[in-house]
N, C-alpha and C positions, 0 to 999 in steps of 0.2 A: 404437840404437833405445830404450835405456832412456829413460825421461823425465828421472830423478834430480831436481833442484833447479829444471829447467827448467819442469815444471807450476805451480810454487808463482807466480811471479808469473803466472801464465793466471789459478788457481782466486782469487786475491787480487784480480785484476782483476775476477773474476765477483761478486764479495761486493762491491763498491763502489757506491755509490748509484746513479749513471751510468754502469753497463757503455758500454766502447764499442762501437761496432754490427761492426767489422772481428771483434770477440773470439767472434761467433758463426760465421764459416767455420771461424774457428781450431780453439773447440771439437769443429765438426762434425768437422773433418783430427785432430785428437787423439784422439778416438773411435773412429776405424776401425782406432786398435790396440790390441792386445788390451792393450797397456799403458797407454793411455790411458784406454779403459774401466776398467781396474782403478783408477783416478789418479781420476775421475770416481762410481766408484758405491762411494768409499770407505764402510767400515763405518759412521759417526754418518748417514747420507743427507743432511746438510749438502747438498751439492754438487747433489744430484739437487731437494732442495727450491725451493735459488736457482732452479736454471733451470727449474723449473714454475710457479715467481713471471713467469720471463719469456718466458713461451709467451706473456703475454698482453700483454707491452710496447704499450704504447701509442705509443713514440716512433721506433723503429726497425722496420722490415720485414727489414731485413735480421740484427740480431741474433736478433727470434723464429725464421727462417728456420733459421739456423744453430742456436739451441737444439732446435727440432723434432727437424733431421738428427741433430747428436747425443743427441738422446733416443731416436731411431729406432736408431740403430745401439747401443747403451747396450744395447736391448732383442735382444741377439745375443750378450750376456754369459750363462753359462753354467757353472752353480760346479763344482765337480769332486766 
């Protein structure tokens, strides 16, 4: 269940000019764990920034889609 090394090519592909549209289910299924959300709402909000840049994608339905869900579930983070 850790993510380790595996997140970094996801959050690399989020910072790329052309996200691909498939990388917004992916996001949303990363999210729903808590170490995903951890991996996602890292401390610079980098990560949380991009993907409110593409709430508003103009070219995919389906990457905003999946941004939404993991910004939905993002919001079920909970610091200790």
């Amino acid at each position: 269940r850790a993510l380790g090394p595996g997140a970094e090519p996801l959050l690399r592909a989020l910072s790329s000019e052309r996200p691909p549209a498939e990388l917004g289910a992916l996001l949303c299924n990363l999210s729903q764990a808590p170490e995903g959300r951890g991996a996602l709402l890292e401390p610079s909000g980098r990560v949380v920034r991009r993907m409110l840049e593409l709430v508003s994608w103009p070219e995919s339905a389906e990457l905003r889609r999946g941004v939404v869900g993991a910004l939905r579930n993002c919001c079920f983070e909970h610091g200790e």
